[in-house]
C-alpha positions as CSV (number, residue, x, y, z in Angstrom):
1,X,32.4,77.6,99.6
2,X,28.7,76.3,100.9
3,X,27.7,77.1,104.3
4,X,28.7,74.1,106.2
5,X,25.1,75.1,108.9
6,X,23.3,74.8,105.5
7,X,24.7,71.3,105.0
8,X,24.4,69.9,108.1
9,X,20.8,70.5,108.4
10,X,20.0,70.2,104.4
11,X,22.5,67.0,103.4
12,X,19.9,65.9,100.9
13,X,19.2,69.6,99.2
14,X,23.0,69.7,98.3
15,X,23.1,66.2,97.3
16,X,20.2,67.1,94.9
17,X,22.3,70.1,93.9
18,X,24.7,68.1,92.9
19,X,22.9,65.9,91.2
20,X,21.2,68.4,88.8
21,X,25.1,69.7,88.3
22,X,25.6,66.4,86.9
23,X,28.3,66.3,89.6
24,X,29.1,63.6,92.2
25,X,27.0,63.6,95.4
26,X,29.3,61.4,97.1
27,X,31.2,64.9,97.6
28,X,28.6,65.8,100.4
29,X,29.2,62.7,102.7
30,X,32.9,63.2,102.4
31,X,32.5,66.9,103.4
32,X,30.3,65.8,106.1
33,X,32.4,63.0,107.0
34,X,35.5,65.8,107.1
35,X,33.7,68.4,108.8
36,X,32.7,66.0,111.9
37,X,36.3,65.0,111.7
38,X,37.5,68.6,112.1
39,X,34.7,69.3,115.0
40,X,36.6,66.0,116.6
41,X,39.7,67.2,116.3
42,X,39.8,71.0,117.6
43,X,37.6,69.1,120.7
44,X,40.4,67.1,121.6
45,X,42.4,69.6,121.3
46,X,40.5,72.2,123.0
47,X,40.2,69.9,125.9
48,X,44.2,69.2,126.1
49,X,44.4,72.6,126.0
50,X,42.3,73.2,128.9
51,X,43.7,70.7,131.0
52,X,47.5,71.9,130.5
53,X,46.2,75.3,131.8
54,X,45.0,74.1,135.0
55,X,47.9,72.1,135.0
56,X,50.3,75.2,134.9
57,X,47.5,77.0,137.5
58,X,48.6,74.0,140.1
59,X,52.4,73.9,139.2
60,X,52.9,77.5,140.8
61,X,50.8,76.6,143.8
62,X,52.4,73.4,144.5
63,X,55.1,72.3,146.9
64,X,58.9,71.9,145.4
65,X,58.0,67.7,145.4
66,X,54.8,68.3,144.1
67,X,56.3,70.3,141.5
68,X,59.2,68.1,140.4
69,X,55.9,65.6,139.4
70,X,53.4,67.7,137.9
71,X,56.2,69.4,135.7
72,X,57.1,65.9,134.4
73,X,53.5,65.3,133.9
74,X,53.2,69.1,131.8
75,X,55.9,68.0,129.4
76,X,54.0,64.3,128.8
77,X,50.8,67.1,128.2
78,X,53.0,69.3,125.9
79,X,53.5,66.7,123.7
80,X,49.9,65.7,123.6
81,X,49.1,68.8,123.0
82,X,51.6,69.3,119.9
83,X,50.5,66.1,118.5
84,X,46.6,67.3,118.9
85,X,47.2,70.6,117.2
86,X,48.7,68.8,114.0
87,X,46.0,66.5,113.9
88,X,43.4,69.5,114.1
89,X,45.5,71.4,111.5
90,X,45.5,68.9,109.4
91,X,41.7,67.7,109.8
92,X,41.1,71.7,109.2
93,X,43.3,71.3,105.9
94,X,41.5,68.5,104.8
95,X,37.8,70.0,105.5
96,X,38.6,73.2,103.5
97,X,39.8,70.6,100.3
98,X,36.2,68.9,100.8
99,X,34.5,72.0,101.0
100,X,36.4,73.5,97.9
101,X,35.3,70.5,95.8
102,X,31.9,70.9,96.3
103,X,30.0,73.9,93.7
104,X,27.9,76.8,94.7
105,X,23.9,74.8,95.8
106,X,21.7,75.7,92.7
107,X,19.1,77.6,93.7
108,X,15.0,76.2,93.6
109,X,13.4,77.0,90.4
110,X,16.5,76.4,88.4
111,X,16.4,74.0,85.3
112,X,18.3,70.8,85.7
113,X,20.6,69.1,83.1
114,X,23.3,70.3,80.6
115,X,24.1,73.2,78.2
116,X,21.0,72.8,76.0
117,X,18.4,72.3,79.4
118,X,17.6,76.0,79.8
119,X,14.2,77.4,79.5
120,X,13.7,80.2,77.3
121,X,11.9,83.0,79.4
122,X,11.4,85.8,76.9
123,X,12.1,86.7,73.5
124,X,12.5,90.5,72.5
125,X,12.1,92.0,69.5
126,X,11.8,89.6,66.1
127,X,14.7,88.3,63.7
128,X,15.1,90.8,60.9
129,X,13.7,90.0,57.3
130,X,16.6,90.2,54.8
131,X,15.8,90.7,51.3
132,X,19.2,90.3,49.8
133,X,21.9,87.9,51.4
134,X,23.2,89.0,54.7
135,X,27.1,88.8,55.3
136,X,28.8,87.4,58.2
137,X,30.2,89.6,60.8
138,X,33.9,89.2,59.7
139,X,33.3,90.0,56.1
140,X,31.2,92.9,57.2
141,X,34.3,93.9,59.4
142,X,36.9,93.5,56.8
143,X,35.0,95.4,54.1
144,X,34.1,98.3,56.6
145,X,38.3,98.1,57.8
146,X,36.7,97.4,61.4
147,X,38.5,93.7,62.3
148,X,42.3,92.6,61.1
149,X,42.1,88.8,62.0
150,X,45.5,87.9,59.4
151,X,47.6,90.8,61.2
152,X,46.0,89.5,64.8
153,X,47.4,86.1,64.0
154,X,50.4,87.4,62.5
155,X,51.9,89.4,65.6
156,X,49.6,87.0,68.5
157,X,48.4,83.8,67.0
158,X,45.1,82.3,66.0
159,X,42.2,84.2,67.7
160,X,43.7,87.5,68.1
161,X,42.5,90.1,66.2
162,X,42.9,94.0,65.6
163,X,39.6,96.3,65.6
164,X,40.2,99.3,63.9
165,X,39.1,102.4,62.3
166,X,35.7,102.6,63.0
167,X,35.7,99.1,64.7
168,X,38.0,100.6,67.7
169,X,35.4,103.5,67.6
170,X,32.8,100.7,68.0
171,X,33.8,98.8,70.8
172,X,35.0,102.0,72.7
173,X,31.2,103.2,72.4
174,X,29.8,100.3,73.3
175,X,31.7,100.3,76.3
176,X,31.7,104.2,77.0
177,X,27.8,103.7,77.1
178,X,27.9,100.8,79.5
179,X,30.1,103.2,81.8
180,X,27.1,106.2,81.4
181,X,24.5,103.3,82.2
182,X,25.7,101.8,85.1
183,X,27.1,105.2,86.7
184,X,23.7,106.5,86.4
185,X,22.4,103.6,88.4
186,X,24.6,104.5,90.6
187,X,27.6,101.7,90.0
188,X,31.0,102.9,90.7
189,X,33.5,103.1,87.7
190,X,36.2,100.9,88.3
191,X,39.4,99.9,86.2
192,X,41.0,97.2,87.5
193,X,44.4,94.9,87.5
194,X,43.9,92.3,84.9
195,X,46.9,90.3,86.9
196,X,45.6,89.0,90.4
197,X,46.9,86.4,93.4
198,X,46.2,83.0,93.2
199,X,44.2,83.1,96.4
200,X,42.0,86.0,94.5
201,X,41.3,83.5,91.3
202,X,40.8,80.5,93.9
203,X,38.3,82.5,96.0
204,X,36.1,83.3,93.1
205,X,35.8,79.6,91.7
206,X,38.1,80.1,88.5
207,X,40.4,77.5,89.5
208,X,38.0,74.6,89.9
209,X,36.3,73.7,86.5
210,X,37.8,77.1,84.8
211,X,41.0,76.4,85.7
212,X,41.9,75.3,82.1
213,X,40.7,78.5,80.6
214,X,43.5,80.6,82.3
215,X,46.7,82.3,81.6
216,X,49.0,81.5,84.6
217,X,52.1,83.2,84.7
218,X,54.4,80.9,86.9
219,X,57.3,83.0,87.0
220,X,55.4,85.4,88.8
221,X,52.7,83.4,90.5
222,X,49.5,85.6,89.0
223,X,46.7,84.7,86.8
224,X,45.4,87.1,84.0
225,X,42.0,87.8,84.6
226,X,39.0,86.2,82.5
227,X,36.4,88.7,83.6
228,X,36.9,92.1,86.2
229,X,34.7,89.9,88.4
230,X,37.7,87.8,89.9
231,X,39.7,91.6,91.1
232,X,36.3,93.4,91.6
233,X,35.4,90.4,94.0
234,X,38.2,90.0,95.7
235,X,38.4,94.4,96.4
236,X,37.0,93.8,99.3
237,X,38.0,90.4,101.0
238,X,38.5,90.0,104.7
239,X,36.7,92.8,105.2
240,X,33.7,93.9,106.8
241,X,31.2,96.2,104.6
242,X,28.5,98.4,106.0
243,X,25.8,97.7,104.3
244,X,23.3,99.9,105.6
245,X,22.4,101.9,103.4
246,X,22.1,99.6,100.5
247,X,23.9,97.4,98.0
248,X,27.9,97.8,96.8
249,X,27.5,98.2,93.1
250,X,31.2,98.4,90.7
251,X,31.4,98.2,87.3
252,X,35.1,96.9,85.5
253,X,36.7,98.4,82.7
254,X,39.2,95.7,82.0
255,X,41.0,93.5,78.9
256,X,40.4,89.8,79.7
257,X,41.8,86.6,78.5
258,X,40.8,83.1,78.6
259,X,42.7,80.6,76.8
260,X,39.2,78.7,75.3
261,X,40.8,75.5,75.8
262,X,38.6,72.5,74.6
263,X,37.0,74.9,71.9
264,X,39.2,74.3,68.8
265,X,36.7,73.6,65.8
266,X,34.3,76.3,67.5
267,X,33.4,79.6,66.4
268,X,37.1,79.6,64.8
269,X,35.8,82.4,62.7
270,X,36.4,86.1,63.2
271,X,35.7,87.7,67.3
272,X,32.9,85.2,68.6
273,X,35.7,83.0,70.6
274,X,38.7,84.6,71.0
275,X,41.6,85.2,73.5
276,X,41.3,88.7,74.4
277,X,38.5,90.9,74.7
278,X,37.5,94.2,76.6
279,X,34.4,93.9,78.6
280,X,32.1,96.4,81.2
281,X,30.9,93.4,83.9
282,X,28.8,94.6,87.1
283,X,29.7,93.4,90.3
284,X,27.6,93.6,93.6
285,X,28.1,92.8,97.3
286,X,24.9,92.7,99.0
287,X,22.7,91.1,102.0
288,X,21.6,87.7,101.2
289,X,18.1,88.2,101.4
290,X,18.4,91.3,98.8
291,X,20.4,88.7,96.4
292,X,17.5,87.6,94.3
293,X,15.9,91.4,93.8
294,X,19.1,92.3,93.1
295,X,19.6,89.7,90.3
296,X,16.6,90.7,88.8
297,X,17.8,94.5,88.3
298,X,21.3,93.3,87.1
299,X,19.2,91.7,84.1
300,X,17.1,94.9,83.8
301,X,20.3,96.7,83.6
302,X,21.5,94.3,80.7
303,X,18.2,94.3,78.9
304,X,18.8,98.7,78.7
305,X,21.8,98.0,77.1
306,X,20.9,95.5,74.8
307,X,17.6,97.8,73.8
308,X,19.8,100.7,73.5
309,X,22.0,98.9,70.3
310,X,18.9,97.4,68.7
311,X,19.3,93.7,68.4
312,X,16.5,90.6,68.9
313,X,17.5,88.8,71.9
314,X,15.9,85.8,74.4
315,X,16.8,85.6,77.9
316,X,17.7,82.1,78.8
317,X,17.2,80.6,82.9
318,X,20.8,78.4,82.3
319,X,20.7,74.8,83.4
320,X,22.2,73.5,86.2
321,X,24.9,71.8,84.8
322,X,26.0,74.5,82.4
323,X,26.0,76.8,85.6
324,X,30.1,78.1,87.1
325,X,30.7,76.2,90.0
326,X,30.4,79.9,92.2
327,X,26.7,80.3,90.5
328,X,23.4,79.7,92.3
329,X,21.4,81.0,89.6
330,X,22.3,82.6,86.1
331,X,20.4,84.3,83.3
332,X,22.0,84.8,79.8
333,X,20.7,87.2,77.3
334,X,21.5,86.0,73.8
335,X,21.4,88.1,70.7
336,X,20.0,86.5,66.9
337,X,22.7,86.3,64.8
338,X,21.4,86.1,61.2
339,X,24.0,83.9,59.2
340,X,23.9,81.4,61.7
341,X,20.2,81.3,62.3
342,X,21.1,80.6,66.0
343,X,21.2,83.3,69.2
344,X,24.4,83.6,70.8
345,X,24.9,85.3,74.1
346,X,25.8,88.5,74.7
347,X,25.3,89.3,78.3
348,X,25.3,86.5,81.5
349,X,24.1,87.3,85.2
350,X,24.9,85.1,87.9
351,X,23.7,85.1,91.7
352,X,26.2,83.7,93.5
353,X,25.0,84.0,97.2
354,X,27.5,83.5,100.0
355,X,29.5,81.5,97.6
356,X,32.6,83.5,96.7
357,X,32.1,85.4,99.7
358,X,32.5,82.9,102.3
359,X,36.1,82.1,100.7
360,X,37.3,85.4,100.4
361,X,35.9,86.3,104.1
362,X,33.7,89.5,103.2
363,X,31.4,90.1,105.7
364,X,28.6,92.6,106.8
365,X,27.2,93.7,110.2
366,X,23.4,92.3,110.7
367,X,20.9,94.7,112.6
368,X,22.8,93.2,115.8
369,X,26.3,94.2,114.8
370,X,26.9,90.5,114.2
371,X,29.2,89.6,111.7
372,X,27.3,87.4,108.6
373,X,28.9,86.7,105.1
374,X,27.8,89.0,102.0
375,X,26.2,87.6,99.0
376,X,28.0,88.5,95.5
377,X,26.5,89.0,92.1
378,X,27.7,89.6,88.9
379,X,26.6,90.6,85.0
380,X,28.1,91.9,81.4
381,X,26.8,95.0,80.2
382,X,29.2,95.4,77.3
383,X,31.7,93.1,75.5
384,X,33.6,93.1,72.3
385,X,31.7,90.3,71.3
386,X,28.5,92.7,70.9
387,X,30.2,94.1,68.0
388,X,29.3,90.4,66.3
389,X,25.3,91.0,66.3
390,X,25.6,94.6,65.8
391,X,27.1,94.7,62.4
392,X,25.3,91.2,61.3
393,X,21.7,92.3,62.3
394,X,22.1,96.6,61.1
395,X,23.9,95.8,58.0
396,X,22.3,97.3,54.6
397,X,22.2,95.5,51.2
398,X,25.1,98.1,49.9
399,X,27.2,96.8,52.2
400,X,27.3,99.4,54.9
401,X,26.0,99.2,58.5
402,X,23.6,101.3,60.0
403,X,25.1,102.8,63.8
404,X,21.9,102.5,66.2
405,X,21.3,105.9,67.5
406,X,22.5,105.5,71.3
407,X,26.1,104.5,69.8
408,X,26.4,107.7,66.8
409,X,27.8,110.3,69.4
410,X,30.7,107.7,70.3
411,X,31.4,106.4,66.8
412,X,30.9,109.8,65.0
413,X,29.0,108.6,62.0
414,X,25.5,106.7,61.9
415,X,26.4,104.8,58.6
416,X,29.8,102.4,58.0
417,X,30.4,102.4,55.0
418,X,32.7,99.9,52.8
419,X,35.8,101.4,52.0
């Protein structure tokens, strides 16, 4: 949720926010309108309040006559008081719905507009040069007896998958390298739950705009998790963290699964899109005035990782509009992926200041010992879908793939070879 202070004093910059979300402004008057309601309401109520306890101070002073009247008069005030209370619960109830339907405030500097709006801010290394026809990466998988898509769909449905042989071998060292990498930069390891409480999913944005991509399971009231962010940010709600002595950094293990609804027709083929996938994200609780340095090292971290398997990639500043509604700012990494001539991405940051935070009540102590609300921040150091430009951009004209270097001690050989 936005800081209600913030949009008070900056209606306009929120409006403007919403605007280059491609989302309506009108949301900001009604949360205004709401949130002067609410302030109304706990003001009456406040004052009915205030008056039935001096009223009870002069019952036990008064004489028995007296007191016959002014009890008479407490139970009119009781019932004002009742009926004030429900109109500030409700008001309250109806204030937290207006503040839920307005996104994250995109941060200054960020492009505006849709999915193809961002600005490219670096490329890294240069598309390969084939001199024989490269193959895709699931008929580089299937010849190596990495990826099983007809068994995946046999025993799950369409885009399930097995990785196998060498391709479970893959995934695990792309994974067991993220672990090293962010443990030496002093992340904590963390395996989550992949099945978390509604209130969890709501208070990291996932069931506003994203709430088609996930698996509910009604019988038991729990969502399976589309990225370790959602149990990694909610670790720590309604609590207060010190601090002190620097950034909270965690790093998930987990399966996740998104359900990729309104994507039939795309990237139907082999492990670019697909249903389940195992994934090493970063997740940070911080000050808000260290949010943007931290951002920046959560994309240096990602750009280690994606040096360390050899690929080309650009890093992307992604437009407002294509932002998650939690996300004040967000850089995606995307890899070249030579069949399709196109870069796809690979890794995603997002700064998503008091945002989450505010709605799952994690808090810090300022230099004062005041309470304030933490920023949040999160990023991908290693996903299943890595394995896509791996194979397509290392791949050798016999048919076999080259294993970068920092991945041989996990995978055991430094050539796959067609079986």
């Amino acid at each position: 949720m936005i800081d209600l202070r913030f949009l008070r004093e900056n209606p306009e910059a929120v409006r403007a926010s919403q605007r280059a979300r491609g989302e309506d402004p009108s949301l900001v008057d009604t949360l205004l309108e709401a949130d002067a309601a609410r302030r109304a309401a706990v003001a009456t109520a406040d004052n009915l309040r205030a008056e039935q306890k001096a009223l009870g101070k002069k019952v036990g002073k008064a004489s028995p006559d007296e007191r016959t009247e002014l009890l008479k008069l407490g139970q009119e005030l009781s019932a004002k008081v009742k009926e004030a209370e429900a109109a500030e619960n409700a008001a309250d109830a109806e204030m937290v719905a207006a503040q839920r339907a307005l996104s994250n405030v995109v941060q200054e500097g960020a492009p505006a507009g849709g999915e193809d709006d961002y600005i490219v801010l670096e490329h890294v290394g240069a598309p390969r040069e084939f001199d024989f026809e490269p193959k895709d990466h699931l008929d580089l998988g299937e010849s190596l007896g990495l990826i099983d898509m007809e068994r995946g769909a046999k025993v799950s449905g369409s885009r399930f998958y097995f990785l196998t042989g060498y391709g479970a071998l893959l995934q695990l060292g792309l994974l067991q390298l993220a672990a090293q990498k962010a443990t030496a930069n002093g992340f904590t390891m963390m395996i989550p739950p992949v099945l978390v409480r509604p209130e969890v999913m709501q208070g990291t944005g996932f069931l506003g705009q994203h709430a088609a991509e996930v698996y509910h399971l009604e019988e038991d009231d729990l969502y399976l998790v589309g990225t370790s962010e959602v149990p990694l940010a909610g670790y720590h709600s309604g609590e207060i963290l010190d601090l002190g002595a620097g950034a909270k950094r965690y790093a998930g293990w987990s399966s996740c699964f998104r359900r990729e609804a309104g994507s039939y027709g795309k990237d139907t083929r082999g492990i670019i899109r697909v249903h389940q996938f195992d994934k090493v994200e970063m997740f940070v609780y911080t000050t808000p005035d260290q949010a943007d340095a931290e951002h920046r090292r959560l994309l240096a971290w990602e750009q280690e990782m994606l040096a360390a398997i050899e690929v080309p990639y650009r890093v992307i500043d992604v437009a407002a509009g294509d932002l998650g509604s939690s996300a004040a700012r967000k850089f995606d990494c995307e890899a070249w992926v030579p069949t399709q001539q196109t870069y796809r991405e690979l890794t995603s940051t997002s700064n998503c200041t008091t945002f989450q935070a505010r709605r799952l009540n994690v808090r810090y102590r300022d230099e004062k010992g005041k309470p304030q609300i933490a920023a949040t921040l999160n990023g991908t150091l290693a996903t299943t879908r890595w394995i896509v430009a791996l194979l397509e951009n290392h791949q050798q004209a016999d048919g076999s793939v080259r294993v970068p270097a920092a991945l041989v001690p996990f995978v055991g050989v430094d050539v796959l070879k067609p079986r």
